[in-house]
N, C-alpha and C positions, 0 to 999 in steps of 0.2 A: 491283206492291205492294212496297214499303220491306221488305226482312229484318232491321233492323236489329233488335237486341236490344228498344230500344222500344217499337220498332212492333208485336213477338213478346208484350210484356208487354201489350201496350193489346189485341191480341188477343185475349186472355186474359181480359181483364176485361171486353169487348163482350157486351152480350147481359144481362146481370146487373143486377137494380135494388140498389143501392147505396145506403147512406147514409151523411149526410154526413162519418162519419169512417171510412165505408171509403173514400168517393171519395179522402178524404183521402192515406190510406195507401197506394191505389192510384198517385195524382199524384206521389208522392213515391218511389214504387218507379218509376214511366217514367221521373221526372228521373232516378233514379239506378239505371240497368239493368244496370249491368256490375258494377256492385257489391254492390246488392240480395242475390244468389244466397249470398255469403259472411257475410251478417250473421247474427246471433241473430235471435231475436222481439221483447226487449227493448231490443238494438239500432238493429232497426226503429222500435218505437214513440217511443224516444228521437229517431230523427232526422224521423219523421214528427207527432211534440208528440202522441202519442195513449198509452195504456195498453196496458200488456203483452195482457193478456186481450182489447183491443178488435183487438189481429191476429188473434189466435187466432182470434178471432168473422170476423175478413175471410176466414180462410182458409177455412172451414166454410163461408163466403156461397159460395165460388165451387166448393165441391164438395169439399175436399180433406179427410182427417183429421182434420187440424191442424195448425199453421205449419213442422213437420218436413216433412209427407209435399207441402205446396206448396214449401219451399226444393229441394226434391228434383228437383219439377217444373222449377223457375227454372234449376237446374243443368243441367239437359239443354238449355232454350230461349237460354239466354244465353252466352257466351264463357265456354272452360274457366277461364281463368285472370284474375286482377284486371286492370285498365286498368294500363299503367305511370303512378304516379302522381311520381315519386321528386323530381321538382323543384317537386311543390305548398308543401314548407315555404319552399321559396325566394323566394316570391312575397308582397308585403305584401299587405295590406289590399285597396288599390286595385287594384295587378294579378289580384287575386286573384276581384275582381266582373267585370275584363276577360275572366281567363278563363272563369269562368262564362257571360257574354254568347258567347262564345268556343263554346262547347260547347253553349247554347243555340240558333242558328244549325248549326250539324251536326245538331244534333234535327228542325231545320225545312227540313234540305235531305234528310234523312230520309226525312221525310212527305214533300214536294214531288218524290219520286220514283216517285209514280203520279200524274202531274199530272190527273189525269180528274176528280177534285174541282174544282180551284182552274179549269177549264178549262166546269165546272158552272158553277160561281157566278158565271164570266164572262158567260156566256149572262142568267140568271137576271137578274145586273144591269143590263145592258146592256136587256135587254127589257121594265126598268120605269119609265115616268114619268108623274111625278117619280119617281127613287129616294128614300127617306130611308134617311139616314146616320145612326145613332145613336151617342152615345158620352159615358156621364156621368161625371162626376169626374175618375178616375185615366185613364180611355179618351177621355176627350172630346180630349185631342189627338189621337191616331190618327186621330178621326172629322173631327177639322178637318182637318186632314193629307190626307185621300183625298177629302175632298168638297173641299178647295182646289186639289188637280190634274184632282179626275175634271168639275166642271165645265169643263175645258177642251175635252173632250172629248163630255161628256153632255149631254145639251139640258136639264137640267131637274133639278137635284141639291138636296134640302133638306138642310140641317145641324141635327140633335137634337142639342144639346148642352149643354142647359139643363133641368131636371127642374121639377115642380111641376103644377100644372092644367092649364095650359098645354098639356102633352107630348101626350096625348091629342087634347086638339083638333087638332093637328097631324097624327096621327098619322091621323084620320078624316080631314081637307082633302087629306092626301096620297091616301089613298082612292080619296074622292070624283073626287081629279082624274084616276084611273084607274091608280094605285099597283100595281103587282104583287107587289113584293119591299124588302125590309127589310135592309138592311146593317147589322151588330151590331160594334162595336169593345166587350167586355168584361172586366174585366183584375181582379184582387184591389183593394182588399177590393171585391168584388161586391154594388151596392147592389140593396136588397131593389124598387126603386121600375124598374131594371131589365128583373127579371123579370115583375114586373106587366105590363111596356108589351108586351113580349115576348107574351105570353098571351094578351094583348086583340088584338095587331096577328094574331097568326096566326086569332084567332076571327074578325076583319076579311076576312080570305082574303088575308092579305100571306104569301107565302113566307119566312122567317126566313135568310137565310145571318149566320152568327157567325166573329167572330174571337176565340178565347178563350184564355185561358193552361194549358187545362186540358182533354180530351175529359169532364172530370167535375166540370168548376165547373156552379153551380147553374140557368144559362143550356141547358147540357145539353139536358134536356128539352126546354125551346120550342123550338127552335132547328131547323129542318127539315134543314139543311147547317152542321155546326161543324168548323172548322179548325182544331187547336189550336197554339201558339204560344207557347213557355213564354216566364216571365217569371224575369229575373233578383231572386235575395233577397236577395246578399249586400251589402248597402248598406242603410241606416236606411232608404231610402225603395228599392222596388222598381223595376226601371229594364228598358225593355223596345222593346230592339232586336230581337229577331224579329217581335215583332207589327206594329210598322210596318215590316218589311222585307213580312211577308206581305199588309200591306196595298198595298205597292204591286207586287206580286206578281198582285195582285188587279185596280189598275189597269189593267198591263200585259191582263190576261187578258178585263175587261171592252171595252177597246181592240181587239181583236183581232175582238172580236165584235159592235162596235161599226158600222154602214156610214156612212163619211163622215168615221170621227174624226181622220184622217189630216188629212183637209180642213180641217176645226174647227182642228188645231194649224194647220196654215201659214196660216188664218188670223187665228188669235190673233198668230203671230209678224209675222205682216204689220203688224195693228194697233198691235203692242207698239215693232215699228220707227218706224212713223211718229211714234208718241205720243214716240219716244225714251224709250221708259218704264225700258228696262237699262242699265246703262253697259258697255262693253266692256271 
């Protein structure tokens, strides 16, 4: 298991029903773990968009005082001293979401350092067909993304990528056709139509594995196996390089568990040659 400061903080908050502007405060104390321990309360709620009082109230949720006697906690579980930051003003705008993307991937090599999860979910995948892919909106590339390589590999891959009445009947056909497991790409803003399908697939007897931006986005709950995978913010639109790195992360792990998928690629490459389908 990962020691990193974040992984120290997410432990921390394991176990606790939460709502949604503690998850909030919580999400926003893992992105920012080495820092967290040196802030006020107000300057907490300031960088987590919540109210002074609503930390207080997080701090109390998880047993402490009050956001004193938890900073106190944060100090002993976190690095004595702040991150060196000193060339952050150096950095415009754009480099400035690179590093963040930058420092978001350290979060996810973090986690990916008890691979017994990501090494679950392979299994899980691998042992269901059809798999469905899910992924709406903001996630629905990631979800094209991994069902456009993992059918190279998987016999039998459906793409959720499209929401409405629709979703459902798909989601019973996958079933029916003897479905075990549910692959979840779920990223901000989190739509509410989601979590529905989420709920109804696990009442289904689908296994839920998630890729989320968050161990506390609202996916959480349904979700039997969630990986989280933050998403970068500093850009008008949210931009998210770890989650499709963790999805093919995912790939890799589902492949591995996979008997034949070696075979399936060299014979796609076989087929791909002939058709001359790439250019050299």
């Amino acid at each position: 298991m990962s020691d990193s400061p974040a992984a120290r903080l997410q432990k921390l908050f394991e176990g606790h029903r939460l709502t949604p502007t503690q998850r909030r405060i919580a999400h926003c104390m893992v992105r920012g773990a080495a820092e967290v321990p040196f802030l006020s309360s107000v300057e907490l709620a300031e960088l987590a968009g919540v109210s002074q009082p609503s930390v207080t109230r997080f701090a109390v949720a998880l047993g402490f005082d009050g956001y004193p006697a938890l900073r106190r906690h944060l100090r002993e579980v976190a690095p004595a001293e702040r991150q060196d930051v000193t060339h952050e003003d150096a950095y415009n705008e754009y480099q400035q979401a690179v590093q963040g993307e930058i420092e978001n991937l350290r979060q996810l090599a973090a986690v990916l350092a008890d691979p017994s999860p990501v090494q679950e979910a392979g299994r899980l995948l691998a042992a269901s067909t059809p798999l469905p892919v899910l992924g709406l909106r903001a996630a629905s590339s990631q979800a094209r993304g991994f069902a456009y390589f993992a059918a190279k590999v998987h016999p039998d891959v459906r793409l959720l990528d499209e929401g409405g009445s629709m979703l459902e009947d798909r989601i019973d056909a996958a079933v029916g056709a003897g479905a075990s497991a549910l692959l979840c790409f779920a990223l901000p803003r989190h739509p509410r139509e989601v979590v529905d399908v989420l709920e109804r697939s696990r009442r289904a007897g689908l296994t839920v594995v998630t890729v989320a931006d968050s161990a506390f986005a609202p996916v959480a709950r349904h979700s039997d196996l969630l990986i989280p995978a933050p998403v970068g913010t500093g850009l008008a639109f949210d931009t998210a390089c770890a989650p499709m790195l963790l999805g093919r992360v995912l790939l890799e792990a589902m492949a591995d568990a996979l008997p034949g998928a070696q075979a399936r690629l060299e014979a796609f490459d076989a087929r791909a040659a002939a058709r001359g389908l790439f250019v050299e």
